[in-house]
Structures are given as structure tokens and as C-alpha cells.
C-alpha positions in Angstrom: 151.5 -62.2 145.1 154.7 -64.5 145.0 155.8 -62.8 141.8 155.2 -59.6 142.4 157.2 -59.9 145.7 159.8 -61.7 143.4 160.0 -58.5 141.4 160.6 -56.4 145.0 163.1 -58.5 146.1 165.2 -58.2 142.3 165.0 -54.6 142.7 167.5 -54.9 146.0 169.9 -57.8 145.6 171.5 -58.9 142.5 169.5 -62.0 142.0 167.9 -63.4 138.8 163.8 -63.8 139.2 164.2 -67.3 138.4 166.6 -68.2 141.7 164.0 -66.5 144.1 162.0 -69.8 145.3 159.3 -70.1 147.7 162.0 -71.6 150.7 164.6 -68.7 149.6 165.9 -67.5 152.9 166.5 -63.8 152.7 170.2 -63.1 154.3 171.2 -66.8 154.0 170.5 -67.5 149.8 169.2 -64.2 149.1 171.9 -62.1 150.4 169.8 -59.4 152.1 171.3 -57.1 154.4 169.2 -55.9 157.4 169.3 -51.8 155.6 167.8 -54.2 152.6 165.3 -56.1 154.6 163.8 -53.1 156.1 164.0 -50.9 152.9 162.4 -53.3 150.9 159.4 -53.9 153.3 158.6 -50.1 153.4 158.4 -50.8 149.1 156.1 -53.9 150.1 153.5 -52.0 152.7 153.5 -48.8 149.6 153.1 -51.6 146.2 150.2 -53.9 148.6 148.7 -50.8 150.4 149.6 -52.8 154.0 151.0 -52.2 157.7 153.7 -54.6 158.7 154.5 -54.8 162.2 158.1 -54.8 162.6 157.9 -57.5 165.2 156.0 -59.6 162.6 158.8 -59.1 160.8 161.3 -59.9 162.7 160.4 -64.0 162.7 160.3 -63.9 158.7 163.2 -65.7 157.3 161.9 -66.7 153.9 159.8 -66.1 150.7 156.7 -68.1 151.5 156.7 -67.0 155.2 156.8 -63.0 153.6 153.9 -63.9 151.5 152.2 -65.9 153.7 152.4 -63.0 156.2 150.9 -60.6 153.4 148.2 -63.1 152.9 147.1 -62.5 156.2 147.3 -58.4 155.8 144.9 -58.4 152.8 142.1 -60.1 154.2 
């Protein structure tokens, strides 16, 4: 799951695959706007068939805590 959301995040900030890590904060390292934030999840809940609650996502600041999250979705 990490990579494919590694892939998601490369398709909406101009990072290399390879400097998205587990602890990468989305606005802070990643460079995310909110626009990108909230675009990007509406690609996540389409590619992993899952409804994210926008107050869910709200408290997610980082890679692991995204997939973590989606962990929970899928079961």
C-alpha cells in the first residue's frame, strides 16, 4: 500500500519516489497544498475503493499515518 500511495503522492507534487519516506510530512517536506491534499485523497478513495472522512483527515500529517489510516478502511 506504501508504494502505491508513493505513486499518488508523485502524481501531485514534484517529488522523486525515492524522497517520499514513511515520516514524510505532507505540507512540511512534501510540499502539499491543501487543493493538493484534498485532490489527491479523492484519487486515493477511487485507486483503494474507500470512504475517507474528511475529519479523519484532517489529523493526518504524514505518510505512515495516511496508510495506516487506509489500513483501517480495508478491513
Amino acid at each position: 500500500m506504501f508504494e502505491k500511495l508513493v505513486e499518488i503522492i508523485c502524481n501531485y507534487v514534484e517529488v522523486e519516489p525515492e524522497q517520499v519516506q514513511p515520516e514524510s510530512r505532507f505540507m512540511e517536506d512534501l510540499g502539499f497544498t491543501s487543493f493538493d491534499f484534498m485532490s489527491m485523497l479523492g484519487e486515493i478513495e477511487d485507486t483503494f475503493d474507500v470512504e475517507i472522512d474528511e475529519t479523519a483527515a484532517a489529523d493526518i500529517r504524514t505518510v505512515q499515518e495516511a496508510v495506516d489510516y487506509l489500513e483501517t478502511l480495508k478491513d
